[in-house]
C-alpha positions as CSV (number, residue, x, y, z in Angstrom):
1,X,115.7,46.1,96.3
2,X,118.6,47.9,96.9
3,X,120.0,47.9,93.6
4,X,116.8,49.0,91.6
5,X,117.2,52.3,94.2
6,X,119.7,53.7,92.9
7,X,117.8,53.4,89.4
8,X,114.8,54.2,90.6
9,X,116.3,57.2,91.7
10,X,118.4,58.1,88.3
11,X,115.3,57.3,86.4
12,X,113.1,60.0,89.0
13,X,116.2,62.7,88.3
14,X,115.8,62.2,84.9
15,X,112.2,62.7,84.6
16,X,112.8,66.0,86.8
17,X,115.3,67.1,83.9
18,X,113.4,67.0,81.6
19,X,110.5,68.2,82.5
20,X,112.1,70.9,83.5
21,X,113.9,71.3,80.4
22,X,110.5,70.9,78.7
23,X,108.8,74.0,80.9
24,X,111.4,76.5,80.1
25,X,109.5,77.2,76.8
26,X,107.4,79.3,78.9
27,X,108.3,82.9,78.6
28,X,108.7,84.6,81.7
29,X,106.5,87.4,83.1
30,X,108.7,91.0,82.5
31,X,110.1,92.0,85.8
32,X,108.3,95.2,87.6
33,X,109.9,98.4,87.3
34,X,111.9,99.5,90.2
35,X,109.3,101.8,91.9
36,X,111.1,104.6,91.2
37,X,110.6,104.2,87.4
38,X,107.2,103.5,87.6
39,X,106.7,107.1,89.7
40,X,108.9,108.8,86.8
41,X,106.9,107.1,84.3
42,X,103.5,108.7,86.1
43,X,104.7,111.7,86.1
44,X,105.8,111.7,82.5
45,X,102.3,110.8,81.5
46,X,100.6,113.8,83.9
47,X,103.2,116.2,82.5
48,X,102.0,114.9,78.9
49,X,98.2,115.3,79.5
50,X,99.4,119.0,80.8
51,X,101.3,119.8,77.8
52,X,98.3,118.6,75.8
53,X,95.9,120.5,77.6
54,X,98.4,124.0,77.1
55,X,98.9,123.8,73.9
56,X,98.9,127.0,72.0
57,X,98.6,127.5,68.1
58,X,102.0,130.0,67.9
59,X,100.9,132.7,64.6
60,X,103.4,135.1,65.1
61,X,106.5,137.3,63.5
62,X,110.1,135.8,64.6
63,X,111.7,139.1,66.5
64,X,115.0,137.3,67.7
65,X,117.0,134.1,67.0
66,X,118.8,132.4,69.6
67,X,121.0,129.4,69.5
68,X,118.2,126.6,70.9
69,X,115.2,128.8,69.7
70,X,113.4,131.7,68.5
71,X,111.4,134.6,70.1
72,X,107.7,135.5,68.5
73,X,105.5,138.0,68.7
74,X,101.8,135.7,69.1
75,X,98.4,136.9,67.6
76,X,99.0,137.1,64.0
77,X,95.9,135.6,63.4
78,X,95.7,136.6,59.6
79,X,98.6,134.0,59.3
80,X,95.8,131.3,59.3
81,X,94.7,131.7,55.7
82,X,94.7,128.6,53.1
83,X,97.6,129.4,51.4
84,X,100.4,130.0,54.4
85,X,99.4,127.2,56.8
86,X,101.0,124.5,54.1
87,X,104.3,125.4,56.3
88,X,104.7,126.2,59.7
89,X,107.5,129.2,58.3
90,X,106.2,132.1,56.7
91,X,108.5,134.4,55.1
92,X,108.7,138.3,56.1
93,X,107.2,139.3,52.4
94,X,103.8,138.5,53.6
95,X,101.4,140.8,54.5
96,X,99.9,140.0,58.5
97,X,99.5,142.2,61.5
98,X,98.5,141.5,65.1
99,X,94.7,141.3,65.6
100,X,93.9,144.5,67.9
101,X,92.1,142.8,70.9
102,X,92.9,139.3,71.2
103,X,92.9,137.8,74.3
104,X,94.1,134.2,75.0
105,X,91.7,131.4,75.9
106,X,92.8,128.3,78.3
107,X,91.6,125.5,76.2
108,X,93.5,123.4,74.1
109,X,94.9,124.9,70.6
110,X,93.9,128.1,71.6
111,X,95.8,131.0,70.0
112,X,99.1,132.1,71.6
113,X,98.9,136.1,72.8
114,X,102.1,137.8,73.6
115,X,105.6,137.0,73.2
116,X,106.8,133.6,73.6
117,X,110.2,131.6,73.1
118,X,109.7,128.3,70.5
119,X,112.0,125.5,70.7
120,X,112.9,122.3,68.8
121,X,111.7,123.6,65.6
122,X,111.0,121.3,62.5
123,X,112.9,121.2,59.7
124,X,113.6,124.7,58.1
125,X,115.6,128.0,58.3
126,X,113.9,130.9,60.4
127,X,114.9,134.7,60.1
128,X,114.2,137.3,62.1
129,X,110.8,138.8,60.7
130,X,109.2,135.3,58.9
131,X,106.5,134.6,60.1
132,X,105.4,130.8,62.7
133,X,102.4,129.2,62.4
134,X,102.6,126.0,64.5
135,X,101.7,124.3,67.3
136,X,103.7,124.9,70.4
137,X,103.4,122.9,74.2
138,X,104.1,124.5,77.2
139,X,108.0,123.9,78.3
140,X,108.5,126.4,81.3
141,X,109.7,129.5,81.3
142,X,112.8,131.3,79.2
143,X,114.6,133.9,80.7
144,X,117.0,136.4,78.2
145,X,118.6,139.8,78.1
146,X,116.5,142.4,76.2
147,X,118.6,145.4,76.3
148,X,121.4,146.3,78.1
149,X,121.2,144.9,81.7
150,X,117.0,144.4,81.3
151,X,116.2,140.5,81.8
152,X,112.6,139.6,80.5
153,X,111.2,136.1,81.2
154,X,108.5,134.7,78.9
155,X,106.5,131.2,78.3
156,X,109.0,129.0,76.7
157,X,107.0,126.4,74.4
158,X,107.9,124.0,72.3
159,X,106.7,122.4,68.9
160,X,108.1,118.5,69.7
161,X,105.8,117.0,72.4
162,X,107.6,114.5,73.5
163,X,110.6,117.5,74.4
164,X,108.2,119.5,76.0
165,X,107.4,116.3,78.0
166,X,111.0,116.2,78.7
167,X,112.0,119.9,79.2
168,X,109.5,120.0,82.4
169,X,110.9,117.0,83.9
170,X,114.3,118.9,83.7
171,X,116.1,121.9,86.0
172,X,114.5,125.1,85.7
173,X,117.9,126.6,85.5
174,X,118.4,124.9,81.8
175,X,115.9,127.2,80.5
176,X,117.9,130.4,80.3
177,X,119.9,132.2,78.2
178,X,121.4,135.3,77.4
């Protein structure tokens, strides 16, 4: 009896083996998200429905370029004929002016009134006095220097989502230029 433990023992390790061996088909449950992540990943998705529900259809004429963006002049709502919303960039030859008494609604797609700074533009070369037609989501505010010493701050808005998403999750102090 005291030989066959020893087997009976190698034979019960064996068994344990390789049914162990067998179960590690199973794939494993993902781990959790440190808490932290799942908190960022929240807020990412409120800041997305935001952007979604501030988004502004940008018609307007290009008045300055900058480096990471372009100044407009919204509520050029004559921009939105057939022929000139196959492109989001207009060039200056066409004939559009500001509609007299527009005022800007809060829902979603609403046109843009005002002056406003347009970031991560599509593909495409803007100069100052084309023309934007394009969708743009709220990204903060930009601050920049008019003339002389004069610093004007206006909605910064983008026309990437997923950078808009981004840009509020960032510094304020990354939104300003000179």
């Amino acid at each position: 009896m005291i030989r066959a433990l020893p087997s009976a023992v190698a034979a019960l390790l064996f068994a344990a083996a390789f049914s162990a061996a067998a179960q590690s088909n199973v794939p494993a449950a993902p781990p959790a998200p440190p808490p932290n992540r799942q908190a960022t990943l929240k807020l990412s998705e409120e800041l997305r429905a935001q952007c979604l529900a501030g988004r502004r259809s940008i018609c307007g004429k290009i008045l300055r370029i900058f480096p990471n963006g372009i100044l407009v002049e919204c509520g050029y709502t004559n921009l939105l004929r057939p022929p000139l919303t196959k492109s989001w960039l207009v060039p200056g030859s066409v004939v559009a002016s500001r509609a007299p008494a527009l005022v800007e609604s809060k829902e979603p797609g609403a046109l843009g009134v005002g002056t406003v700074f347009l970031t991560d533009l599509p593909r495409g070369k803007p100069r100052q006095y084309d023309y934007v037609v394009i969708a743009g989501y709220p990204a903060g505010d930009f601050t920049y220097t008019s003339v002389g010493a004069i610093r004007k701050t206006v909605r910064r808005f983008s026309a990437n989502l997923d950078k808009a998403v981004k840009a509020n999750l960032a510094p304020p102090e990354q939104h300003a230029a000179k």
